[in-house]
C-alpha positions as CSV (number, residue, x, y, z in Angstrom):
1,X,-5.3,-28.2,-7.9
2,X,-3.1,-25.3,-8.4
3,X,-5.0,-22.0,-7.5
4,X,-4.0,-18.9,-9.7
5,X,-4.9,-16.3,-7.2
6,X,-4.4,-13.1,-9.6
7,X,-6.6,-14.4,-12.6
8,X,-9.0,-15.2,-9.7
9,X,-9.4,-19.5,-11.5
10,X,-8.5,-22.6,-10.6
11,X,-6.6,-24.3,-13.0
12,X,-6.7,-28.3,-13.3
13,X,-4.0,-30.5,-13.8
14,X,-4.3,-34.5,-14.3
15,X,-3.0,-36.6,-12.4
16,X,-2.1,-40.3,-12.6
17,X,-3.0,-43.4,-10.0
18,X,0.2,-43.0,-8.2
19,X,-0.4,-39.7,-7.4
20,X,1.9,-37.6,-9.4
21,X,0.4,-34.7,-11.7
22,X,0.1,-35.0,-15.1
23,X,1.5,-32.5,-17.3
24,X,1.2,-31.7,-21.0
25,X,2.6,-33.9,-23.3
26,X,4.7,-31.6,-24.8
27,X,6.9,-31.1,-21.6
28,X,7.2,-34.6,-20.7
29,X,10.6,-36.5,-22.3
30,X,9.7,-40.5,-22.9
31,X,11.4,-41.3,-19.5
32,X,9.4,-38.9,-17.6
33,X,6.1,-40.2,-19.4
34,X,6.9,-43.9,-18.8
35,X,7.2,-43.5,-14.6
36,X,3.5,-43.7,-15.0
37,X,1.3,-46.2,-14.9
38,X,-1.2,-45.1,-17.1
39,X,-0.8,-43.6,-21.0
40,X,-1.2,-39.8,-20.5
41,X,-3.2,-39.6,-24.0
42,X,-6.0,-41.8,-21.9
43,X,-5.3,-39.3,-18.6
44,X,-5.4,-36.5,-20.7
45,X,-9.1,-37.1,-22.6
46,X,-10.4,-37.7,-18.7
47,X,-9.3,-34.6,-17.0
48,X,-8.3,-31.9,-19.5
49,X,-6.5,-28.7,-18.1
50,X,-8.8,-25.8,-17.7
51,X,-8.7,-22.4,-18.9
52,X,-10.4,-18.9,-17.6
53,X,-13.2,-19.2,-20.1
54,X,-14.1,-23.0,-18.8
55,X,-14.4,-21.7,-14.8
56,X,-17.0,-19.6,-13.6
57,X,-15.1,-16.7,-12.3
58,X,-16.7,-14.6,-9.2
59,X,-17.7,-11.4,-10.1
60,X,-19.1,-8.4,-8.1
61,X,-21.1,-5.2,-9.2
62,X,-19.2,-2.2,-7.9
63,X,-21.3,1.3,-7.6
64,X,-18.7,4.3,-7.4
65,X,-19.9,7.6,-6.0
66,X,-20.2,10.0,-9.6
67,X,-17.8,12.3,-8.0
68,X,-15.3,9.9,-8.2
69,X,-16.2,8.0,-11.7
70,X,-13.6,10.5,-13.9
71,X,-11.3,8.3,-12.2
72,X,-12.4,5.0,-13.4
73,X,-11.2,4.0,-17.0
74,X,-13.3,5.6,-20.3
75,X,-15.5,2.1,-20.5
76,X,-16.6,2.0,-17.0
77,X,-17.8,4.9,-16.2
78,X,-21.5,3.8,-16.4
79,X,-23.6,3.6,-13.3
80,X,-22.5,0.8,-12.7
81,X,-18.6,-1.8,-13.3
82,X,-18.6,-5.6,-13.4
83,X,-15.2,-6.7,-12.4
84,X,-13.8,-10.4,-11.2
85,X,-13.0,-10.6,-8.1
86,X,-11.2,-13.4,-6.0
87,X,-12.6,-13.9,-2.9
88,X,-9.5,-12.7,-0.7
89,X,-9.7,-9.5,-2.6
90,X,-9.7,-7.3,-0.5
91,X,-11.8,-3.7,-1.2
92,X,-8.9,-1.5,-1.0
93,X,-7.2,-3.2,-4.2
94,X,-10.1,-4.1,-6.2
95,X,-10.6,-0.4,-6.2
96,X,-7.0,0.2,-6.5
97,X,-6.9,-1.7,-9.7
98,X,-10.4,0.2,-10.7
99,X,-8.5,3.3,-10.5
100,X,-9.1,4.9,-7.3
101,X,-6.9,5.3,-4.7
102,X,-8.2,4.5,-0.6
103,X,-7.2,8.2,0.6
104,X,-10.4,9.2,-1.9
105,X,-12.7,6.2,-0.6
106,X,-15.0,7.5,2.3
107,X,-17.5,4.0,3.6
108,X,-18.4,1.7,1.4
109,X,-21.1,-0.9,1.5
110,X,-20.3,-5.1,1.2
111,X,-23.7,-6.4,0.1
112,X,-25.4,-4.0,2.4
113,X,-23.1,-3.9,5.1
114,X,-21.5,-0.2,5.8
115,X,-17.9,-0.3,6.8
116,X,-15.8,2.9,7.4
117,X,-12.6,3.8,5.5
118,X,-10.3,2.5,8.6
119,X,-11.4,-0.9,7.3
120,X,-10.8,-0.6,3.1
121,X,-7.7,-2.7,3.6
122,X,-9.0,-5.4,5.9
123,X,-12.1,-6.4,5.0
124,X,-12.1,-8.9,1.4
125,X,-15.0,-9.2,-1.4
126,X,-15.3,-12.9,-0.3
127,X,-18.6,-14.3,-1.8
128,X,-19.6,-10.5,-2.2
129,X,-22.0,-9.4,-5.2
130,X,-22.3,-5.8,-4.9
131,X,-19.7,-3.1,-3.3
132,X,-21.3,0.8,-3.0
133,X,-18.1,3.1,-2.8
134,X,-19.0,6.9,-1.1
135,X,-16.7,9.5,-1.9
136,X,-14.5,10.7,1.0
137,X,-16.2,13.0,4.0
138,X,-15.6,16.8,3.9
139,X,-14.1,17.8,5.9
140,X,-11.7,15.2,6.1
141,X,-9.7,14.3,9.1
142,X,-6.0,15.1,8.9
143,X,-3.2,15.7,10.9
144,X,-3.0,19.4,10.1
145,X,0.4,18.6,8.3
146,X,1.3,18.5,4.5
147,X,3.5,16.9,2.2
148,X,3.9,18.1,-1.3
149,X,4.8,16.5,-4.9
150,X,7.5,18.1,-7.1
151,X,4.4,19.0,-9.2
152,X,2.8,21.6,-6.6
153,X,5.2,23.4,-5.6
154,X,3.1,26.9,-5.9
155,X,0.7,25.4,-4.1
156,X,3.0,24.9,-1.4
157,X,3.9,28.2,-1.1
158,X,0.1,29.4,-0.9
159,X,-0.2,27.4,1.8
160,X,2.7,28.3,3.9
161,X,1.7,32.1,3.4
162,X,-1.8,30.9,5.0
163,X,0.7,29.5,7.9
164,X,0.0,25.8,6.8
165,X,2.6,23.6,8.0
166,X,3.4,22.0,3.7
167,X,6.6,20.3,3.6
168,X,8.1,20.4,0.1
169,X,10.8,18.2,-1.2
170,X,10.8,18.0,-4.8
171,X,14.1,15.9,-5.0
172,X,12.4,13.0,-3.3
173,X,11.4,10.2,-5.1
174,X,8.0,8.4,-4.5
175,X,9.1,5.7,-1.7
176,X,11.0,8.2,0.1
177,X,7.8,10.2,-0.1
178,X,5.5,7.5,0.6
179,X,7.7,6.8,4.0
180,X,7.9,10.3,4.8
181,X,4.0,11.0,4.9
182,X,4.2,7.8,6.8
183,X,7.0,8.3,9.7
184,X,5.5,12.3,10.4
185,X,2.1,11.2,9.4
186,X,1.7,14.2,7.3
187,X,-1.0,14.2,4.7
188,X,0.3,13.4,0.9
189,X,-0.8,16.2,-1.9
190,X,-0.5,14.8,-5.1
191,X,-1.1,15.2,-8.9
192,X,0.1,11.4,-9.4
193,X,-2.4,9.2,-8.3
194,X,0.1,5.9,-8.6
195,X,2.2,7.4,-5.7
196,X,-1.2,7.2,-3.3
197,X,-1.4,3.5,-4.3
198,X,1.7,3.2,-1.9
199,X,0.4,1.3,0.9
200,X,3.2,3.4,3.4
201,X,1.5,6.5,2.8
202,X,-0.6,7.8,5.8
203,X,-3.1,9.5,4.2
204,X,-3.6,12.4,1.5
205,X,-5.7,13.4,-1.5
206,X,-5.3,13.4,-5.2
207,X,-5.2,17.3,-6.5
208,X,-6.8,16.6,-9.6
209,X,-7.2,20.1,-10.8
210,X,-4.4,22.0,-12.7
211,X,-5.2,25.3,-11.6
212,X,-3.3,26.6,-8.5
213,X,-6.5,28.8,-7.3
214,X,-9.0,25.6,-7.3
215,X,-6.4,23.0,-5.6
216,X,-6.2,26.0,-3.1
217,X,-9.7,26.1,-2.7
218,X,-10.1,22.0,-2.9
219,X,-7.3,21.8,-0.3
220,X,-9.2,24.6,1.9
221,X,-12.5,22.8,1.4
222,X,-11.2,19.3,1.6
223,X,-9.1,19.3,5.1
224,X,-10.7,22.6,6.8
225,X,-7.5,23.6,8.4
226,X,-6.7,26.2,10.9
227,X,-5.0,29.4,9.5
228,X,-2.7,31.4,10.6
229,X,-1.7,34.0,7.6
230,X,1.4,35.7,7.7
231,X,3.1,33.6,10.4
232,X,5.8,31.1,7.9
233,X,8.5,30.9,5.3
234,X,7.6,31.1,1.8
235,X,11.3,28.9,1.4
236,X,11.4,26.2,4.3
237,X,8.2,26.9,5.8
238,X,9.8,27.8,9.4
239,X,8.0,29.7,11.6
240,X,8.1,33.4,11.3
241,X,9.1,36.0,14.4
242,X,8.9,39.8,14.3
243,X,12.2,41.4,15.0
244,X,13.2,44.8,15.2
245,X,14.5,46.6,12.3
246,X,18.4,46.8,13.4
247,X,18.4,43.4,13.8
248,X,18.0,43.0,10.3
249,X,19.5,46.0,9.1
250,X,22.6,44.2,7.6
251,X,20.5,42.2,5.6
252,X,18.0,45.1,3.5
253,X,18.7,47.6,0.7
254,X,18.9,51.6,2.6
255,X,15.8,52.4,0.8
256,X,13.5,49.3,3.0
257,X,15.1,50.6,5.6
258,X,13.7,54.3,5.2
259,X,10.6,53.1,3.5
260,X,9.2,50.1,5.7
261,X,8.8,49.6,9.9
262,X,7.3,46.3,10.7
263,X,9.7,43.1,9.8
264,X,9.5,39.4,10.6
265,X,12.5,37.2,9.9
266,X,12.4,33.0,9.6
267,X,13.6,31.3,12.9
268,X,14.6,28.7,10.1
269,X,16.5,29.9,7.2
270,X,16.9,33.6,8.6
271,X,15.6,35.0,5.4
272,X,14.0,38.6,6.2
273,X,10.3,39.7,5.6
274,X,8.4,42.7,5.2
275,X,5.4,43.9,3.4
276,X,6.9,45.2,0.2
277,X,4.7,46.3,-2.9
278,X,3.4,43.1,-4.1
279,X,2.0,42.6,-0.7
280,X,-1.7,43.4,-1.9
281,X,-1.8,40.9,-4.7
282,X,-0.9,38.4,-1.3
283,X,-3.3,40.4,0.4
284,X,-6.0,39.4,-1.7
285,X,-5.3,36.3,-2.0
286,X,-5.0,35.5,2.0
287,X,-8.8,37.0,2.1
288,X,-10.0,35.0,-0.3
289,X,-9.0,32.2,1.5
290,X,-10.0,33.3,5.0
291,X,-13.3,34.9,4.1
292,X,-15.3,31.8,5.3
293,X,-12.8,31.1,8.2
294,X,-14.5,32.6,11.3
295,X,-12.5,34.3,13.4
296,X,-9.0,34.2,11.1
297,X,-8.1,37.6,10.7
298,X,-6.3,37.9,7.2
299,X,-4.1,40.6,8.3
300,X,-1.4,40.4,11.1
């Protein structure tokens, strides 16, 4: 028997009295056909090859958390999705191939029993009939470090003026992002689900909205971070120290000089900061952000 472990059948093959299998007709030459010791027209009626439609197939009734259902194709977005499943499925992939990536899976329940979202990968369907998915926990735990895709890059620089460490590197393709989020275990932000089916990434979330003020505010909600406003680059997202203003005097117009008092410069990229005229439309935007943050002052 020859087991087809992707179509999730077995497929049967005849086989003579000496052993060998039996193949169709139509691939045998006369000399291959005569080694054995039976006609394969007479094999052939007494063991037919299967197809799909002749063997019972496992199947499992998967429950998915409504929050997460837009992510599931147009026909199964019911209550419930009947899927096949082989039985060294794991859960991870049959929901992978459902649509949903692990970094958005909280616990799920295998015919009852709970497991957390450490054990998506490990733990297979096996002779499984039902699979309850939960949506992931709020807030989640992360590493309190951020990758970004080429696709959020304002994002990225929202967070950084909230002092969120968000690496950025829209060059990168999707392994080198994948291995990235993996070697500084930094948290994956992504529009492109497919990239958080990578199994190198360490963890992340899918930013499904296309407004920069709600994947602030899912971000915010989602990973509860600690801010510090202010206090990085809006370029590389270095740290930010105060300096004094001849330090820096080489590098601003006369009229900052005269105008402005207070400057911060990146111990990164050197570039020189100061709160300049569109500092209130930042302004609002850090209290927005910090206004259910006890204890994160939104000025520094």
């Amino acid at each position: 028997m020859d087991r087809n472990r992707g179509a999730g059948f077995s497929r049967v093959r005849p086989t003579c009295p000496s052993g060998r299998t039996q193949y169709p007709l139509r691939s045998l030459s006369r000399a291959s056909e005569a080694r054995c010791d039976e006609p394969f027209s007479r094999l052939a009626q007494r063991a037919p090859i299967l197809s799909r439609h002749d063997v019972e197939v496992p199947q499992v009734i998967v429950e998915v958390d409504p929050s997460l259902r837009s992510l599931l194709p147009r026909r199964d977005r019911g209550d419930r999705v009947v899927r096949d499943a082989a039985p060294t499925e794991t859960v991870a992939h049959l929901l992978q191939v459902l649509g949903v990536p692990v970094t958005e899976v909280g616990a799920a329940s295998v015919d009852g029993h709970r497991i957390g979202h450490e054990a998506l990968r490990t733990t297979h369907i096996e002779n499984s009939s039902a699979l309850d998915v939960e949506a992931r926990e709020r807030p989640q735990l992360n590493s309190g470090l951020f990758l970004l895709d080429v696709h959020l890059g304002t994002l990225m620089r929202r967070m950084r003026l909230l002092g969120l460490d968000a690496a950025y590197e829209p060059d990168d393709d999707d392994s080198k992002l994948a291995a990235r989020s993996a070697t500084e275990q930094r948290e994956l932000l992504t529009r492109d689900r497919g990239l958080l089916f990578r199994r190198a990434v360490y963890d992340g979330a899918l930013i499904r909205s296309g407004d920069v003020d709600a994947q602030l505010e899912d971000v915010l909600s989602r990973f509860a971070p600690w801010l510090a406003p202010w206090t990085r680059c809006l370029r590389c997202g270095a740290l930010l120290a105060e300096v004094p203003s001849a330090e820096v005097a080489a590098q601003l117009k006369p009229g900052t000089l005269r105008t402005y008092r207070s400057f911060s410069r990146c111990t990164g990229c050197d570039r020189v900061y100061w709160r300049g005229a569109h500092s209130k439309r930042l302004e609002a935007l850090v209290h927005r952000a910090t206004r259910h943050e006890p204890g994160v002052s939104s000025s520094r």
